[in-house]
Backbone as CSV, one residue per row, in Angstrom:
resi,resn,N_x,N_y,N_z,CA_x,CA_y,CA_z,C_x,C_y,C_z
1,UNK,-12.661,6.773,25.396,-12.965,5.361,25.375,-13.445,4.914,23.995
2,UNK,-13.735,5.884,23.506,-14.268,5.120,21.695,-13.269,5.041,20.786
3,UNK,-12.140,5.389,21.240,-10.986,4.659,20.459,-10.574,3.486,20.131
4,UNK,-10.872,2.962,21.696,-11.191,1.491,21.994,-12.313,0.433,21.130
5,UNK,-13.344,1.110,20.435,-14.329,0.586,20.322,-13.874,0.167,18.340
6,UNK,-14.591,-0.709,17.752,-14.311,-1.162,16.585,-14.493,-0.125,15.989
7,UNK,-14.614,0.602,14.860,-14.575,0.860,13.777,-16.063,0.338,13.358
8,UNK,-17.042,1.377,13.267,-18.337,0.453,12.498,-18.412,1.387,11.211
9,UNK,-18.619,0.243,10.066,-18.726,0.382,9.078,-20.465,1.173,8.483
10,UNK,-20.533,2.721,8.385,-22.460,3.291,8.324,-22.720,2.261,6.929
11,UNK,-21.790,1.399,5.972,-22.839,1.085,4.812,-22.823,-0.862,4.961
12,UNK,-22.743,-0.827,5.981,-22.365,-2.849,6.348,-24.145,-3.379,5.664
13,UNK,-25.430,-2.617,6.577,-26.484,-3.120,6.219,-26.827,-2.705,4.922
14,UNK,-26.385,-2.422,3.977,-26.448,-1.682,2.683,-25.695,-3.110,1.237
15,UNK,-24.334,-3.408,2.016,-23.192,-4.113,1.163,-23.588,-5.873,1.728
16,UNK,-23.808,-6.310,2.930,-23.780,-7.213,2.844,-22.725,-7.878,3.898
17,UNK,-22.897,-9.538,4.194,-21.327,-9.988,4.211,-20.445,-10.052,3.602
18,UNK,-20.496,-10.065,2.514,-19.886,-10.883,1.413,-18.825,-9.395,1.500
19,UNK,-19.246,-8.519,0.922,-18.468,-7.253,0.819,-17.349,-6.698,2.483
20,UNK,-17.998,-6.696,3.283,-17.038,-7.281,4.433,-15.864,-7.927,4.609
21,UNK,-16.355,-9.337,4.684,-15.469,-10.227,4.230,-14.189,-9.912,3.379
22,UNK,-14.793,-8.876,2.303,-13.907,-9.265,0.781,-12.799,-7.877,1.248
23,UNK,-13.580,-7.054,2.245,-12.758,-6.003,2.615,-11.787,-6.173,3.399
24,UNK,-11.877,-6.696,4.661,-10.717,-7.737,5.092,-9.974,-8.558,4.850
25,UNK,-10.466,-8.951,3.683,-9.352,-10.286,3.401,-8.435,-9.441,1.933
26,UNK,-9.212,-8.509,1.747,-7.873,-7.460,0.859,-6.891,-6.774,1.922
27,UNK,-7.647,-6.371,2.664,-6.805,-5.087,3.822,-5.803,-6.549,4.463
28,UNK,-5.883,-7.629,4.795,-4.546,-8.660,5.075,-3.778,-9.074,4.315
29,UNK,-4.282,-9.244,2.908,-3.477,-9.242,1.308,-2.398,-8.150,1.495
30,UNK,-3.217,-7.299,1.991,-2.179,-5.811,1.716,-1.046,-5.733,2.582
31,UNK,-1.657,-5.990,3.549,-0.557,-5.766,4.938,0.656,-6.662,4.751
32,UNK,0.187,-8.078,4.739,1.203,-9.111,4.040,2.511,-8.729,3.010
33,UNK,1.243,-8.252,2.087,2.361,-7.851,0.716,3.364,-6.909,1.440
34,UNK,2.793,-5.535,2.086,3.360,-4.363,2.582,4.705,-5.460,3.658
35,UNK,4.454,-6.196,4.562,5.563,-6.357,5.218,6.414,-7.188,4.605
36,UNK,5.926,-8.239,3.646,7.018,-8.966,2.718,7.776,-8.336,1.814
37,UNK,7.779,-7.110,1.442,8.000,-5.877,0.851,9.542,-5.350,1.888
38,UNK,8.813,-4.977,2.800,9.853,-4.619,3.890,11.382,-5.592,3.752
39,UNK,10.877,-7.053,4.329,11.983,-7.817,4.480,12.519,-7.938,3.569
40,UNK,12.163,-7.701,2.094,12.780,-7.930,0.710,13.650,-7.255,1.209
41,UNK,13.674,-5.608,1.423,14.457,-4.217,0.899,15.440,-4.626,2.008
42,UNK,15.081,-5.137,3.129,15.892,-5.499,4.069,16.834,-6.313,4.042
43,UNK,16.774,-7.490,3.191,17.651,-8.854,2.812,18.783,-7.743,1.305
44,UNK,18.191,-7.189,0.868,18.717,-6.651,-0.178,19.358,-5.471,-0.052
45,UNK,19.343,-4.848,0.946,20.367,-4.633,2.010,21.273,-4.970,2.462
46,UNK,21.156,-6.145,2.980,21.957,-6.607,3.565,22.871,-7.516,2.811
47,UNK,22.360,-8.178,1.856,23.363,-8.363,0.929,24.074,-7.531,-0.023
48,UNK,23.988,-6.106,-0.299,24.719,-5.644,-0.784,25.673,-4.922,0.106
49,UNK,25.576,-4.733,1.568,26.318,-4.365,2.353,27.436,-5.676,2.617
50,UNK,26.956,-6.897,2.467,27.749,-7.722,2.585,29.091,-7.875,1.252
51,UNK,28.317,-7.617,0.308,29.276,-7.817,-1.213,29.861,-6.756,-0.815
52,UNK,29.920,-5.541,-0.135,30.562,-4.260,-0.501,31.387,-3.951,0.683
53,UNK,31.277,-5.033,2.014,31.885,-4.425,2.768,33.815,-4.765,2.587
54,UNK,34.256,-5.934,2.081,35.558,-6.006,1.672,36.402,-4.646,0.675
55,UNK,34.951,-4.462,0.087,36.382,-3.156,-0.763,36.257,-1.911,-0.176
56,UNK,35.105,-1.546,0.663,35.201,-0.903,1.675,36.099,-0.666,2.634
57,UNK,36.241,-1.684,3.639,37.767,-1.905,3.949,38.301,-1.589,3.595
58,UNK,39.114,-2.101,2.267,40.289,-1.845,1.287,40.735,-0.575,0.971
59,UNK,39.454,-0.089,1.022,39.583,1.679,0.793,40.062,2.584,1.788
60,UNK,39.705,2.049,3.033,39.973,2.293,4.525,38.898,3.462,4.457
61,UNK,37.334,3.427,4.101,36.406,4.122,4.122,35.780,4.041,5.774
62,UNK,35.803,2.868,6.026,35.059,2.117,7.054,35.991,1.454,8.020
């Protein structure tokens, strides 16, 4: 059952809110970047599968 349970931070009464805060709102910066990242490689993908699939064909590879 403590899997379930948050994540407590042993240095929160030490750092503050402010440091909290600043830790979360990097760790969603990140995640963001990390999945806008994804869909890039994904679109860029897919457009070069698109430019390439005619001579593909042509080749009778595919």
């Amino acid at each position: 059952m403590n899997m379930f349970r948050r994540a407590h931070d042993p240095w929160w009464d030490l750092e503050g809110r402010g440091a909290k805060r600043r830790r979360i709102r990097h760790k969603v910066v990140a995640d963001v970047a990390f999945a806008l990242a994804i869909v890039a490689c994904g679109i860029t993908a897919a457009a070069w599968l698109r430019t390439l699939a005619p001579v593909v064909g042509d080749l009778g590879l595919g």
